[in-house]
PDB file of N, CA, C and O in Angstrom:
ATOM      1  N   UNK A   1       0.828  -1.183   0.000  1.00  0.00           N
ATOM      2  CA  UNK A   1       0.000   0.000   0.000  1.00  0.00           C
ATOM      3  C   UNK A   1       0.874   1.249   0.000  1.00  0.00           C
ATOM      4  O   UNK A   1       0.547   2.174  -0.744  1.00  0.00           O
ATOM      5  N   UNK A   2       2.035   1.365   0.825  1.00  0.00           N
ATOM      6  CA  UNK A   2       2.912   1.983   0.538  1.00  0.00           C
ATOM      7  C   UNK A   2       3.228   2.892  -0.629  1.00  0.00           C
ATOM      8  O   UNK A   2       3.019   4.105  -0.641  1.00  0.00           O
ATOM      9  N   UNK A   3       3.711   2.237  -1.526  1.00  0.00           N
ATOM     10  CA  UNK A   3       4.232   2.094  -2.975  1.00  0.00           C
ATOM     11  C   UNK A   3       3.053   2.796  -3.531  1.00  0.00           C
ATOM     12  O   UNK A   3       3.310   3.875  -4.064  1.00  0.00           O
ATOM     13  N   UNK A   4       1.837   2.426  -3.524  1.00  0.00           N
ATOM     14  CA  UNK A   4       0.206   2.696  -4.511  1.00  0.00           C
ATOM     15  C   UNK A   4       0.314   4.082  -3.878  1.00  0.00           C
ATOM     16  O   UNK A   4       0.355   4.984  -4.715  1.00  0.00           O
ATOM     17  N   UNK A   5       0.371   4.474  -2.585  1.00  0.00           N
ATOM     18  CA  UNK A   5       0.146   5.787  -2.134  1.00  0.00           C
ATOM     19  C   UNK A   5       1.225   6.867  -2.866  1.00  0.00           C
ATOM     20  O   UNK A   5       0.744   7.761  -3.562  1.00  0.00           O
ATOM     21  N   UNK A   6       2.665   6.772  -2.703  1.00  0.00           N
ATOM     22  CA  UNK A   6       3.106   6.839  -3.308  1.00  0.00           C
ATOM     23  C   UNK A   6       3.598   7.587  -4.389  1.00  0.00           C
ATOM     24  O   UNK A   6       4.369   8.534  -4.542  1.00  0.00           O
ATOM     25  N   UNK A   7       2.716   6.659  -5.282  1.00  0.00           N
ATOM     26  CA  UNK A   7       2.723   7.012  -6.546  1.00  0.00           C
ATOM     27  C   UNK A   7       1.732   7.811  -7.182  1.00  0.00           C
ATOM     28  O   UNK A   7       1.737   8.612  -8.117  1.00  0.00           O
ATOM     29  N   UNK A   8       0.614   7.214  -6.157  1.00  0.00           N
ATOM     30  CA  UNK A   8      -0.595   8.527  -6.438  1.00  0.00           C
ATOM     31  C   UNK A   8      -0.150  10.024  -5.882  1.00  0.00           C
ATOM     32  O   UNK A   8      -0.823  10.970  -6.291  1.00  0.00           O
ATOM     33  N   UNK A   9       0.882  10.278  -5.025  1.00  0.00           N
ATOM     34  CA  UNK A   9       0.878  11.104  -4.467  1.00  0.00           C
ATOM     35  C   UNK A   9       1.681  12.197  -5.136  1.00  0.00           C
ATOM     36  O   UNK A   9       1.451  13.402  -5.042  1.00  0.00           O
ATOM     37  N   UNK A  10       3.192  11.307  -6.205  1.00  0.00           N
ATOM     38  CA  UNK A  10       3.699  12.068  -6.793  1.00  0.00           C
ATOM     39  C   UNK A  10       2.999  12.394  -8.427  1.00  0.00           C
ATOM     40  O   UNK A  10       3.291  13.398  -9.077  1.00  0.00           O
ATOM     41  N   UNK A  11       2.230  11.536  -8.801  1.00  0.00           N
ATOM     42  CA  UNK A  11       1.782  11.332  -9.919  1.00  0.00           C
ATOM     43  C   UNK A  11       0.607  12.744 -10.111  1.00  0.00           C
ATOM     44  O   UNK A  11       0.648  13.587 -11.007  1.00  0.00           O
ATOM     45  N   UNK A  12      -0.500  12.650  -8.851  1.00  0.00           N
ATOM     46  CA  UNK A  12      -1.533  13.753  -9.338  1.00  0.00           C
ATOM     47  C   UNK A  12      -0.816  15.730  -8.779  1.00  0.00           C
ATOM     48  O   UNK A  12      -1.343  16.830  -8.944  1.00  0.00           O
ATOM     49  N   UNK A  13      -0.215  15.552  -8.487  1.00  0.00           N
ATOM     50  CA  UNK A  13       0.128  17.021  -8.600  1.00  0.00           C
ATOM     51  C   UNK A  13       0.484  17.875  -9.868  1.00  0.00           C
ATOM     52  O   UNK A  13       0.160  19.062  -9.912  1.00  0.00           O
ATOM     53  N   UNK A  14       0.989  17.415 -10.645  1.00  0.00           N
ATOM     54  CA  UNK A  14       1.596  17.519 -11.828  1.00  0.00           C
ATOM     55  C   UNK A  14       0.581  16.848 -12.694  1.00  0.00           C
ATOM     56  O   UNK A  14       0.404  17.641 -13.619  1.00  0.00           O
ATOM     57  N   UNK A  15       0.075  16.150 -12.818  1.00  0.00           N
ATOM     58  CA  UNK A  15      -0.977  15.533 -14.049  1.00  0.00           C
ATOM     59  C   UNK A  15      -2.483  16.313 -13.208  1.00  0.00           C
ATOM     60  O   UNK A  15      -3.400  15.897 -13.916  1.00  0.00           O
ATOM     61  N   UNK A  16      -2.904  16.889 -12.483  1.00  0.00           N
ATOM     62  CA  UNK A  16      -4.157  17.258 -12.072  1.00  0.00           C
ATOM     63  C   UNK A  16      -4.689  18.058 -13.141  1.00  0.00           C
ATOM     64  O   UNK A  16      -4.082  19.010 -13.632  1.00  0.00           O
ATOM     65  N   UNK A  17      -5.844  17.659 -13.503  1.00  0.00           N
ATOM     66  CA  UNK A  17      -6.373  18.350 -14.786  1.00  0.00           C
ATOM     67  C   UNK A  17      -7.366  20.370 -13.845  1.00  0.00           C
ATOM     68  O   UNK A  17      -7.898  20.456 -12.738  1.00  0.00           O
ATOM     69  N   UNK A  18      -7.275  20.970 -14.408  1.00  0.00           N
ATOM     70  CA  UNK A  18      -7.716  22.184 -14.113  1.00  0.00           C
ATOM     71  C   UNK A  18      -9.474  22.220 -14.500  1.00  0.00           C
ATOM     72  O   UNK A  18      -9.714  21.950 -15.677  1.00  0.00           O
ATOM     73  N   UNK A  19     -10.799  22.556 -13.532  1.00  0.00           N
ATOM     74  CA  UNK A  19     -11.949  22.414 -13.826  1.00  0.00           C
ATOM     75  C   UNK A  19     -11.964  23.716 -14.873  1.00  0.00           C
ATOM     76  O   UNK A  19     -11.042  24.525 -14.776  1.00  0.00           O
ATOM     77  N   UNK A  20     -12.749  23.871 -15.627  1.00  0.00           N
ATOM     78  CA  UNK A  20     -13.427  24.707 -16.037  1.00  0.00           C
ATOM     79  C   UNK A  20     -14.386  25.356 -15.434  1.00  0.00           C
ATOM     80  O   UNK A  20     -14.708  26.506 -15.732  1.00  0.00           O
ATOM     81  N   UNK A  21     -14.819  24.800 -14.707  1.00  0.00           N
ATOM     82  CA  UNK A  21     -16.474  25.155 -13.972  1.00  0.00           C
ATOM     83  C   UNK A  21     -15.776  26.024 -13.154  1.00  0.00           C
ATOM     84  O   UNK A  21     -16.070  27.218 -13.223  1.00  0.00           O
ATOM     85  N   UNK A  22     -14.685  25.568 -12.193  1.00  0.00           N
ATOM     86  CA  UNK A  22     -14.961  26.267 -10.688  1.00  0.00           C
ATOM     87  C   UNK A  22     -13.019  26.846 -10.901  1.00  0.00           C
ATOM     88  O   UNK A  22     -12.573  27.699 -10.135  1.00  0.00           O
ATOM     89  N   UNK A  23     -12.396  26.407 -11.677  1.00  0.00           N
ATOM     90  CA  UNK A  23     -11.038  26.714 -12.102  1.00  0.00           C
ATOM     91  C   UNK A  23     -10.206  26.174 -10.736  1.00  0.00           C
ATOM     92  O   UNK A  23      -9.476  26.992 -10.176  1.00  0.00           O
ATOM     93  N   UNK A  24     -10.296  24.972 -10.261  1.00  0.00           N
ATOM     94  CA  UNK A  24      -9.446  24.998  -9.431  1.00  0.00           C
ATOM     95  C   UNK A  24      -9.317  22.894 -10.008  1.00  0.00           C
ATOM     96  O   UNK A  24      -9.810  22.159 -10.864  1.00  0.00           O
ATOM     97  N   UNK A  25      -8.413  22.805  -8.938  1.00  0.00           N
ATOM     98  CA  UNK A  25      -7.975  21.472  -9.541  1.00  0.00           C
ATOM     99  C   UNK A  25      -9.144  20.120  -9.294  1.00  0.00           C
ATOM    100  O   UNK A  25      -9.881  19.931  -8.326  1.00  0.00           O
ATOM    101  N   UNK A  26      -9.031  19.530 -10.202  1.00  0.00           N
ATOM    102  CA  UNK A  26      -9.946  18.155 -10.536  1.00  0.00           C
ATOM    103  C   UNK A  26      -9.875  17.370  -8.699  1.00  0.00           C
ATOM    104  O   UNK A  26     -10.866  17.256  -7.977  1.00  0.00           O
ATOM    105  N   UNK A  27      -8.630  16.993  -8.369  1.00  0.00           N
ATOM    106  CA  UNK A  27      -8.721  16.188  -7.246  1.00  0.00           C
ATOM    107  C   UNK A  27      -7.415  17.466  -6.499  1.00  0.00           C
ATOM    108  O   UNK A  27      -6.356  17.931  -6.920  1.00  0.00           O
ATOM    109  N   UNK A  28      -8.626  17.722  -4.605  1.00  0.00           N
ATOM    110  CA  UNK A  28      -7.860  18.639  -4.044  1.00  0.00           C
ATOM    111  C   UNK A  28      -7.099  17.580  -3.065  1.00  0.00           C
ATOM    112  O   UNK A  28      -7.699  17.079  -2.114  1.00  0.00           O
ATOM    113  N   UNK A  29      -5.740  17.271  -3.359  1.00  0.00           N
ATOM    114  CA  UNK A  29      -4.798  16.545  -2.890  1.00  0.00           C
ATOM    115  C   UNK A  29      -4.626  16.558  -1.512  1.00  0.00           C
ATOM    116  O   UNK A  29      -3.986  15.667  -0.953  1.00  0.00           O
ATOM    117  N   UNK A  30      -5.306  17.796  -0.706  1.00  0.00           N
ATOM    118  CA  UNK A  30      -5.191  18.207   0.930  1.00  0.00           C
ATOM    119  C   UNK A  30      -6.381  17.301   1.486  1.00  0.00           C
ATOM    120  O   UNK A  30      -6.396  17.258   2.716  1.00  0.00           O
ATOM    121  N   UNK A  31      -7.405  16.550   0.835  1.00  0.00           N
ATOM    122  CA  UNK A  31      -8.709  16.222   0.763  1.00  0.00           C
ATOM    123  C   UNK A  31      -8.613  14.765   0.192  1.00  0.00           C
ATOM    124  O   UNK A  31      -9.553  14.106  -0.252  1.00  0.00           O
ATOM    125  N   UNK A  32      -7.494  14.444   0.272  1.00  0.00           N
ATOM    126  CA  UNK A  32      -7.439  12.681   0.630  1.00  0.00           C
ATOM    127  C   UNK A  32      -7.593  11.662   1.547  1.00  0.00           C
ATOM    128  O   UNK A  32      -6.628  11.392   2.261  1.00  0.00           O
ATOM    129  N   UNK A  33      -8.862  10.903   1.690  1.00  0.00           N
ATOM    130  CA  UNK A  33      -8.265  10.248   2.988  1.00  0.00           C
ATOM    131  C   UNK A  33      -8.636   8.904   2.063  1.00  0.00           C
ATOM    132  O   UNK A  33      -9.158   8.692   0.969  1.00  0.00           O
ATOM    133  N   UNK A  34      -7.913   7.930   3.425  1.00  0.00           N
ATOM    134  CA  UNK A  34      -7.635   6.464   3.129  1.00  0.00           C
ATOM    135  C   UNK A  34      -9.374   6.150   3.897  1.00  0.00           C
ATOM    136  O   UNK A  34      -9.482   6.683   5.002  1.00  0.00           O
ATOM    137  N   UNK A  35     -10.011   5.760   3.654  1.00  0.00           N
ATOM    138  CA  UNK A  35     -11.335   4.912   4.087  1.00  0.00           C
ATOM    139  C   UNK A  35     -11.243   3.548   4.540  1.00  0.00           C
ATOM    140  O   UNK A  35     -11.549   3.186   5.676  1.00  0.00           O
ATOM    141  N   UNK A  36     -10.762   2.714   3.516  1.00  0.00           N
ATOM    142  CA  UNK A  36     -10.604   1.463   3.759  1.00  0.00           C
ATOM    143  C   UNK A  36      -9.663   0.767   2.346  1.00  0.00           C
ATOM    144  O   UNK A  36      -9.542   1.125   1.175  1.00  0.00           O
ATOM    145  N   UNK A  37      -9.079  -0.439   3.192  1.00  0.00           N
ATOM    146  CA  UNK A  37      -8.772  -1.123   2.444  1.00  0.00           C
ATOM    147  C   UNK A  37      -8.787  -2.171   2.083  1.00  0.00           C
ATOM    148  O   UNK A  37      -8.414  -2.743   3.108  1.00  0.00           O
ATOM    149  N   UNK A  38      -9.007  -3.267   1.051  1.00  0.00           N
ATOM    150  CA  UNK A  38      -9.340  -4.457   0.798  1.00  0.00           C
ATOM    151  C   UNK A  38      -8.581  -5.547   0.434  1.00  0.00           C
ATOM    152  O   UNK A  38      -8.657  -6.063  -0.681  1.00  0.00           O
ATOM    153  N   UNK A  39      -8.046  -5.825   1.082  1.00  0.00           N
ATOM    154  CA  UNK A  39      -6.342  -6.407   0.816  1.00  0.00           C
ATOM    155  C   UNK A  39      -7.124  -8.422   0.645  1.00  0.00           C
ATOM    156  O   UNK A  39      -6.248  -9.153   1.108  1.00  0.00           O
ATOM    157  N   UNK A  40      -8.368  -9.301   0.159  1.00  0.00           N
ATOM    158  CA  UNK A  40      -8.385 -10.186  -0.035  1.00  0.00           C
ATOM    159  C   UNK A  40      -8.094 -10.329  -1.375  1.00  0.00           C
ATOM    160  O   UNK A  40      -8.147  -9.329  -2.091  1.00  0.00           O
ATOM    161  N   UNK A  41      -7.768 -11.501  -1.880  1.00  0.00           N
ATOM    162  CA  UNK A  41      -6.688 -12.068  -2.857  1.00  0.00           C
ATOM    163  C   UNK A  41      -7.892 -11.911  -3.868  1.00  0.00           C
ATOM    164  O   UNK A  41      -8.971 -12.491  -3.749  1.00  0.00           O
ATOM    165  N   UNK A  42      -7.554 -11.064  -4.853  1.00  0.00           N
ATOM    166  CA  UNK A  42      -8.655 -10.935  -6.005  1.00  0.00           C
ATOM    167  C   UNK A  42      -7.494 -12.306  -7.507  1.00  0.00           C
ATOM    168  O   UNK A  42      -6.298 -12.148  -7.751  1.00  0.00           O
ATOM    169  N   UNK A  43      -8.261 -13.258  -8.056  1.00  0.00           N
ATOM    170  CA  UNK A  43      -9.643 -13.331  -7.995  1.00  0.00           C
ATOM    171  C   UNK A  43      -9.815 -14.545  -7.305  1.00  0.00           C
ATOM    172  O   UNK A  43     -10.507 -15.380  -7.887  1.00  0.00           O
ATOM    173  N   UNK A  44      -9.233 -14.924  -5.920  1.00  0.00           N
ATOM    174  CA  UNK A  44      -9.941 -15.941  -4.922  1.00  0.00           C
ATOM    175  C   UNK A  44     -11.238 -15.184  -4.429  1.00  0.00           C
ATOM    176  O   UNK A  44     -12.374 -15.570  -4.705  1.00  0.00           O
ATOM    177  N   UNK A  45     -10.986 -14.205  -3.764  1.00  0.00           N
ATOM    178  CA  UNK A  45     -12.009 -13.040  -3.256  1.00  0.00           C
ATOM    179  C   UNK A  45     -13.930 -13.700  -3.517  1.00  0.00           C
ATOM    180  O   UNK A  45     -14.717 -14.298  -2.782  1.00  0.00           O
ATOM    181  N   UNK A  46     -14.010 -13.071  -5.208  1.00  0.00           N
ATOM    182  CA  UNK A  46     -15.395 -13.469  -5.285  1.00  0.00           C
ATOM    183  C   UNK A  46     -15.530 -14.835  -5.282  1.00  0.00           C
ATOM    184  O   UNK A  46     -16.685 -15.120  -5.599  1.00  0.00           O
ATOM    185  N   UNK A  47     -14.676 -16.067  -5.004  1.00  0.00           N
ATOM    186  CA  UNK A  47     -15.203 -17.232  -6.006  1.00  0.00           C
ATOM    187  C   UNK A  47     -15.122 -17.922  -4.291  1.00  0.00           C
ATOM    188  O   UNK A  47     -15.949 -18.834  -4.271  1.00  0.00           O
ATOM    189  N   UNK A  48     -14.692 -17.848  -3.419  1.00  0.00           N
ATOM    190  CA  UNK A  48     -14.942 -18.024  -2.235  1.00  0.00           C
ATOM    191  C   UNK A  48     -16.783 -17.714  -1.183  1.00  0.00           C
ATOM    192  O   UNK A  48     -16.893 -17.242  -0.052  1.00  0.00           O
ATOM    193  N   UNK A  49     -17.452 -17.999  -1.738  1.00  0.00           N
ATOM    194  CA  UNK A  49     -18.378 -17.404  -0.813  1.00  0.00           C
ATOM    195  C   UNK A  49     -19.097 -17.666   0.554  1.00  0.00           C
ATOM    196  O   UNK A  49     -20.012 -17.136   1.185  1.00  0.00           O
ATOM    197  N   UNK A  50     -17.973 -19.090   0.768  1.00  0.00           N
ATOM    198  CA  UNK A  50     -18.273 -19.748   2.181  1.00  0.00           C
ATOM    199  C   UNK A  50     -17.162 -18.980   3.168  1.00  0.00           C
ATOM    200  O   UNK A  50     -17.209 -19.131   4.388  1.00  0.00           O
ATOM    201  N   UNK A  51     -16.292 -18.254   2.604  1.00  0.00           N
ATOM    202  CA  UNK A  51     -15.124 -18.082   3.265  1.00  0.00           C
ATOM    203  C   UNK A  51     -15.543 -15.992   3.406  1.00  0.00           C
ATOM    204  O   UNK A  51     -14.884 -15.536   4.340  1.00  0.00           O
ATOM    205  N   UNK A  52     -16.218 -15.129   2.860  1.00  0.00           N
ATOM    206  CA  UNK A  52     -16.521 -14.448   2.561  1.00  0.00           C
ATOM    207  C   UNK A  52     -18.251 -13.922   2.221  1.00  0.00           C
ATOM    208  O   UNK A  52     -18.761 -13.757   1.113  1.00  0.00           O
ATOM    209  N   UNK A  53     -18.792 -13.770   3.378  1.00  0.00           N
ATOM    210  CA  UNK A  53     -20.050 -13.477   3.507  1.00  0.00           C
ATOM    211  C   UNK A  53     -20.561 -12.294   2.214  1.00  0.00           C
ATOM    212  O   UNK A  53     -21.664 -12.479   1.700  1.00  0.00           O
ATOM    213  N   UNK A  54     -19.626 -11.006   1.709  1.00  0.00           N
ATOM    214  CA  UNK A  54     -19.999 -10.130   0.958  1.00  0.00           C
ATOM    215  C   UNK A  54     -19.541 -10.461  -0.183  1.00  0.00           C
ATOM    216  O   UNK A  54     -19.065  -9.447  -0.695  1.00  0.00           O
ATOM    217  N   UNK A  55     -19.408 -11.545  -1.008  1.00  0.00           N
ATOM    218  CA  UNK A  55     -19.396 -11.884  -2.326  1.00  0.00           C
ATOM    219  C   UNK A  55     -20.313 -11.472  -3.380  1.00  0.00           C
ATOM    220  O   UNK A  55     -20.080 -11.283  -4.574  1.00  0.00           O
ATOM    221  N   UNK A  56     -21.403 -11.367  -2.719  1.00  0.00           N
ATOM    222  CA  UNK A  56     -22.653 -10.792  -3.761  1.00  0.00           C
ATOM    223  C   UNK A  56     -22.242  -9.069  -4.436  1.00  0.00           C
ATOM    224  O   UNK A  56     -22.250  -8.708  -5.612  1.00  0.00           O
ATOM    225  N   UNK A  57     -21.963  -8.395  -3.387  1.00  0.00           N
ATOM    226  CA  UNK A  57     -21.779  -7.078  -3.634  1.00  0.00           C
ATOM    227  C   UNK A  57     -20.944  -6.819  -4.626  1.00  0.00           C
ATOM    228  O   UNK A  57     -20.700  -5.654  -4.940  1.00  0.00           O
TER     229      UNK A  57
END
């Protein structure tokens, strides 16, 4: 997760596209948070559904 953060972190400052609407940047980089993360083995993940109650979703 490290690494993914990262790279998003150096990647959108410099590639952030500019709105038209409101003229300020597409994603406000101060206005990141981590929510959650889903670290089961995709694609065991869906094909498990005895092992994994939210497979449907």
């Amino acid at each position: 997760m490290d690494r993914f953060l990262r790279a998003h972190f150096r990647h959108w400052p410099e590639n952030n596209a500019v709105s038209s609407v409101y003229g300020g940047s597409m994603l406000d980089m101060d206005r990141i948070y981590l929510w959650s993360w889903d670290t089961r083995p995709f694609p065991e993940f869906p094909l498990k559904g005895d092992v994994w109650g939210d497979t449907p979703n």
